[in-house]
C-alpha positions in Angstrom: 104.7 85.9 117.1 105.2 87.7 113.9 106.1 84.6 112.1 102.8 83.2 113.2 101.0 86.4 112.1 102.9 86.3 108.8 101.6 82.7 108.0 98.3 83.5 108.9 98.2 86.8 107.1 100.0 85.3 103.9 97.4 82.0 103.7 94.4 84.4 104.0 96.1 86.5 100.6 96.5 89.6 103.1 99.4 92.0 101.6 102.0 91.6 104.2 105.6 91.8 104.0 109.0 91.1 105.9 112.0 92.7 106.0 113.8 89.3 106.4 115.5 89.2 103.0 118.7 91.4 102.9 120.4 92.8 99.9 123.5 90.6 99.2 126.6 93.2 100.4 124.4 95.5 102.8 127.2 96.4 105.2 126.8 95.8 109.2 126.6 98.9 111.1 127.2 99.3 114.5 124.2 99.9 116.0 122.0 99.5 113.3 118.5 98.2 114.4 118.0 96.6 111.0 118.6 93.4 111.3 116.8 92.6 114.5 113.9 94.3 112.6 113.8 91.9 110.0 112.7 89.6 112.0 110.3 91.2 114.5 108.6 93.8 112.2 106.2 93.3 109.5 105.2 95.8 106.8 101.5 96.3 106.4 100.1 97.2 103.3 99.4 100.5 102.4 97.8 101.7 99.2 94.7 104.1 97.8 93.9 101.2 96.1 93.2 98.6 98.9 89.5 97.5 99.0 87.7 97.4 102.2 88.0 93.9 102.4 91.5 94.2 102.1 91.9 96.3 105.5 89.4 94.4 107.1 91.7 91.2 106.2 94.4 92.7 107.6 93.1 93.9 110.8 91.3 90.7 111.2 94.2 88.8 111.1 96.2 91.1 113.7 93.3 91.7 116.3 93.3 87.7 116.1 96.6 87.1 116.7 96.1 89.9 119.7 93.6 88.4 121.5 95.6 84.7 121.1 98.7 86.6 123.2 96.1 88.8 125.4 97.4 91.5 124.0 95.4 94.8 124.0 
């Protein structure tokens, strides 16, 4: 689940972000797929300045969580 891989992610220090905080006064839209993606989505980390070990964290973490849910 991505609250499962957000944990994991977050306790191994991997750069990993939710959308699940909304800005006080951030009008509903009809329609708007927003709020069901701030809970099902994460934001990966994405920077020139991310190590190696870095990536490797974070695609650790998700091929993990893959192979937990058979997911390919």
């Amino acid at each position: 689940s991505v609250e499962r891989i957000h944990a994991l992610a977050r306790a191994r220090g991997v750069p990993l972000y939710r959308w699940d905080l909304v800005w006080p006064g951030t009008p509903a839209l009809a329609g708007d797929a927003a709020p069901r993606w701030s809970t099902h989505m994460l934001q990966l980390a994405c920077h020139q300045d991310m190590s190696d070990s870095d990536i490797a964290a974070i695609a650790d973490v998700i091929r993990s969580e893959a192979r937990n849910r058979r997911i390919s």
